[in-house]
C-alpha positions as a printed Julia matrix, in Angstrom:
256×3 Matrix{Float64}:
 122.15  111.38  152.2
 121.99  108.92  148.93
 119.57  106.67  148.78
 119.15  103.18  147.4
 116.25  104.49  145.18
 118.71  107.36  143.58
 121.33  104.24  143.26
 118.98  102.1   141.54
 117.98  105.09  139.32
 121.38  105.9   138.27
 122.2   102.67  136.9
 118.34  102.36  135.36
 119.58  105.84  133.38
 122.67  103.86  131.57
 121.04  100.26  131.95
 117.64  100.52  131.95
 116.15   97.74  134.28
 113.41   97.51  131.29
 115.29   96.58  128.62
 116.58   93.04  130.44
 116.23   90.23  128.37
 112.69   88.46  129.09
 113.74   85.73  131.85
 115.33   87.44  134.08
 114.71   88.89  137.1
 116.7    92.42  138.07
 116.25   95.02  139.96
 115.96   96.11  143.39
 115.27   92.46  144.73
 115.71   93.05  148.67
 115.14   96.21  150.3
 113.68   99.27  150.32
 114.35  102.92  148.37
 114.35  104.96  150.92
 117.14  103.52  152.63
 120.27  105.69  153.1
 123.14  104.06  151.57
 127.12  104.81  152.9
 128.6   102.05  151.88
 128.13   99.72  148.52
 129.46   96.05  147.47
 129.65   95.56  143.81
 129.9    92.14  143.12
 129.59   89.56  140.19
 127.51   87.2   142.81
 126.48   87.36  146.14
 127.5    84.52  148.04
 127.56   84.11  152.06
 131.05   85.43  151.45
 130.17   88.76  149.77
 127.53   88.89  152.54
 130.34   88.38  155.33
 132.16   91.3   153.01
 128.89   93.87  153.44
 128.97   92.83  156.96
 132.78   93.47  157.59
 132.6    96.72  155.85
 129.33   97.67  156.97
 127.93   98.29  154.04
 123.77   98.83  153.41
 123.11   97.48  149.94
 124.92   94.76  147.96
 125.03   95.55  143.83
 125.53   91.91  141.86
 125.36   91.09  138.5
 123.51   88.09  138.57
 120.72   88.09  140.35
 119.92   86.68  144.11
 116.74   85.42  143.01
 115.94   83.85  139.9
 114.14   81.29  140.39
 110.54   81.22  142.41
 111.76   80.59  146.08
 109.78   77.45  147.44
 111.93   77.29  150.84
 114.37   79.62  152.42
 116.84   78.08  155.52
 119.2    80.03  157.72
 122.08   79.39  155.23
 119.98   80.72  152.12
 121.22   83.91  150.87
 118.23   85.96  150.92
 117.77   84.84  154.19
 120.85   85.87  155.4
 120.86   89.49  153.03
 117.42   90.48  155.08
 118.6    88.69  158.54
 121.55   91.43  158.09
 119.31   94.1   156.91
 121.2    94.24  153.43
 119.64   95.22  150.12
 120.32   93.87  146.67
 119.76   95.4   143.53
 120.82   92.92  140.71
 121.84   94.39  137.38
 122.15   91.65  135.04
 121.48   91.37  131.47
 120.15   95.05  131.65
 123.83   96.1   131.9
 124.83   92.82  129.43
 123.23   95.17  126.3
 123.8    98.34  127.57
 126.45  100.66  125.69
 129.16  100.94  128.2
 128.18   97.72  129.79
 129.57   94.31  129.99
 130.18   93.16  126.03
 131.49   97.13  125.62
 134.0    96.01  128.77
 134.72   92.72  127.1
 135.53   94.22  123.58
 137.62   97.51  125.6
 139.9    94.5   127.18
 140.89   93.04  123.92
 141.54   96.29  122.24
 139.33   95.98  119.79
 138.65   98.79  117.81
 136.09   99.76  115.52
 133.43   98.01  117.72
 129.84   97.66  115.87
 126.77   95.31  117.09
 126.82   91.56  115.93
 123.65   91.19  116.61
 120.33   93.13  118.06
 118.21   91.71  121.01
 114.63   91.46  120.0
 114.45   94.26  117.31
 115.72   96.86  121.07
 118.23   98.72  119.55
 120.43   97.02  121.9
 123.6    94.41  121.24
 123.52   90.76  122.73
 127.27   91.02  121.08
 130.37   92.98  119.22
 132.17   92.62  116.3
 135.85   94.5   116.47
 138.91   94.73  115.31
 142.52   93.68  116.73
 145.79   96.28  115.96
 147.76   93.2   114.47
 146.7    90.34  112.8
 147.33   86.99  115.4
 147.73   83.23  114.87
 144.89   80.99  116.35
 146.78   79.97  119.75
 148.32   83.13  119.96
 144.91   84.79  120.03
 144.05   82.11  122.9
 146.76   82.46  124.87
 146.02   86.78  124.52
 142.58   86.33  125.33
 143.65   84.11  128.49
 146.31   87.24  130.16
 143.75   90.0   129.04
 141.37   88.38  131.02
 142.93   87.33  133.73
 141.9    83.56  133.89
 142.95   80.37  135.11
 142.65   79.02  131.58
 140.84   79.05  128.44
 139.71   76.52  125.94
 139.41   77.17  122.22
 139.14   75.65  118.39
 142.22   75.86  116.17
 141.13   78.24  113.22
 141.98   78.23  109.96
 143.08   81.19  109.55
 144.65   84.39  111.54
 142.53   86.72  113.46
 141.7    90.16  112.74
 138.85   90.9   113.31
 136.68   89.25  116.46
 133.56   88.86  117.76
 132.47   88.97  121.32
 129.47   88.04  123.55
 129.87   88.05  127.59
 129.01   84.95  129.87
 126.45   82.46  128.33
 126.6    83.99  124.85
 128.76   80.98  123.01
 125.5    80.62  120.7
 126.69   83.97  119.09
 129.37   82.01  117.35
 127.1    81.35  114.22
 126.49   84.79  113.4
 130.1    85.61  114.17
 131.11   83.22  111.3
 127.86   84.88  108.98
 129.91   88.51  109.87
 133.44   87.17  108.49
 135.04   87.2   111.68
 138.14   85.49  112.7
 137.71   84.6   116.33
 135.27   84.53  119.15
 135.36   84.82  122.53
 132.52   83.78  125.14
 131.78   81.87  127.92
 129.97   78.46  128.65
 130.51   76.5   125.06
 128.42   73.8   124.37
 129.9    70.83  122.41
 128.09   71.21  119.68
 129.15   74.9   119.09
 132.48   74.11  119.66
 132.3    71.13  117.04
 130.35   73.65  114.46
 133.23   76.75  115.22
 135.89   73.72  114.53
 134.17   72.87  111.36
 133.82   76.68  110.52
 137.77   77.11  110.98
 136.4    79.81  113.44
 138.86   80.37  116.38
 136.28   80.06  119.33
 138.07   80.92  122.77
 136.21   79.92  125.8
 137.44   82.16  128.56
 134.24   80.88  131.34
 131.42   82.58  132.46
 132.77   84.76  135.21
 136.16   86.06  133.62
 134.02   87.5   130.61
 131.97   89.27  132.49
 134.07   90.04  136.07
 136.34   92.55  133.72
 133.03   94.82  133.84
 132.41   95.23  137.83
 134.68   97.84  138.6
 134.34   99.96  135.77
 131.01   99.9   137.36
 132.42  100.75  140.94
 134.17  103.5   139.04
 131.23  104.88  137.55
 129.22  104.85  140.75
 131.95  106.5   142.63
 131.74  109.52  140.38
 127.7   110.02  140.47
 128.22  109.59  144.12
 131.68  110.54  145.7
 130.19  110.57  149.35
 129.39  106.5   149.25
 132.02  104.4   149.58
 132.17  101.35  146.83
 133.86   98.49  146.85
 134.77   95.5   144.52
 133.79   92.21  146.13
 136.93   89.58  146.89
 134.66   87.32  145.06
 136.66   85.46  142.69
 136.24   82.55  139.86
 135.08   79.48  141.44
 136.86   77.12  138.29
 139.84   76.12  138.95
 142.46   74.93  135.86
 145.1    72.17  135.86
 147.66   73.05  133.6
């Protein structure tokens, strides 16, 4: 019978739980080891609705990418996640920024969608070895809205936001979810584009001044691409557990 201890160290052995960036929290966060596990939900969040998902499919442990807890929990009600995760005897290992930097994890995912090739690190998180972002290449050379409008059907999302650059894009930089501050050292690398998640105003003004092409694709569709090659993965180390994709889907909306 597998266990949610073997789980956890599986993914510690590709993503090591250690090497998450300082202020988060991952891990298993509710639960217990030695619990048998038949049945996984691998999920970006978990919700009420991904915990109505473990319930309906009776699964034991719930994998996210962001954690359940982050913050220090001051109150818990009925409604609270946690609350409901142990009321439903549910654990949750969270495997956040630990599988961010990992090789095969979710800037590796990011750079496979957009067919870059020749993938090297942008940049190093705190001297680890490990890359907070990618530098690639694209096949063909592609004008600045072209690129946008790629990096929008790759993706799947509603919609994307993005600077006109000056030039056409070849080679691109990438840094899942909150990583729009990578833009500066994408420009210090030469590239043409980048693609991210959450810009601030002020990056976006700097990429714009840059005549960087700076594609905002949103938090969850640059990092959602990565969840079930991560089912996948699992499914192979451990063929007698059943794992399943969460419904969970992007909570932004896009009027077009």
């Amino acid at each position: 019978m597998v266990t949610v201890g073997q789980i956890y160290n599986f993914i510690d052995s590709f993503a090591p739980f250690h090497t998450a960036m300082s202020f988060d929290n991952v891990g298993l966060l509710i639960g217990e080891k030695q619990r048998p596990v038949t049945c996984v939900i691998v999920s970006m969040d978990i919700t009420p609705e991904v915990v109505s998902e473990a319930i309906e499919k009776k699964a034991e442990l719930i994998i996210s990418h962001h954690p359940v807890i982050f913050q220090p929990l001051k109150h818990i009600s009925p409604t609270d996640v946690p609350y409901l995760l142990i009321k439903n005897d549910l654990c949750a290992i969270a495997a956040h920024t630990n599988y961010d930097l990992a090789c095969g994890g979710i800037n590796t995912c990011l750079a496979q969608c957009l067919h870059l090739s020749d993938t090297v690190m942008l940049e190093e998180y705190q001297h680890s070895g490990l890359a907070s972002s990618l530098i690639g290449e694209l096949k063909s050379p592609m004008e600045s809205k072209a690129f946008a409008l790629y990096v929008k059907e790759q993706l799947q999302c509603g919609g994307v936001k993005f600077t006109q650059g000056r030039k056409s894009v070849k080679k691109v930089a990438v840094a899942c979810g909150a990583g729009s501050s990578s833009v500066f050292a994408a420009v210090a690398a030469g590239a043409d584009a980048f693609v991210s998640g959450d810009s601030k105003h002020h990056e976006l003004l700097a990429a714009d001044s840059m005549g960087i092409t700076m594609v905002d694709a949103g938090h969850f569709a640059t990092e959602d691409i990565a969840i079930m090659p991560l089912c996948r993965r699992l499914t192979v180390a451990f063929p007698e557990v059943n794992f399943f994709k969460s419904r969970q889907k992007d909570p932004v909306r896009y009027l077009v």
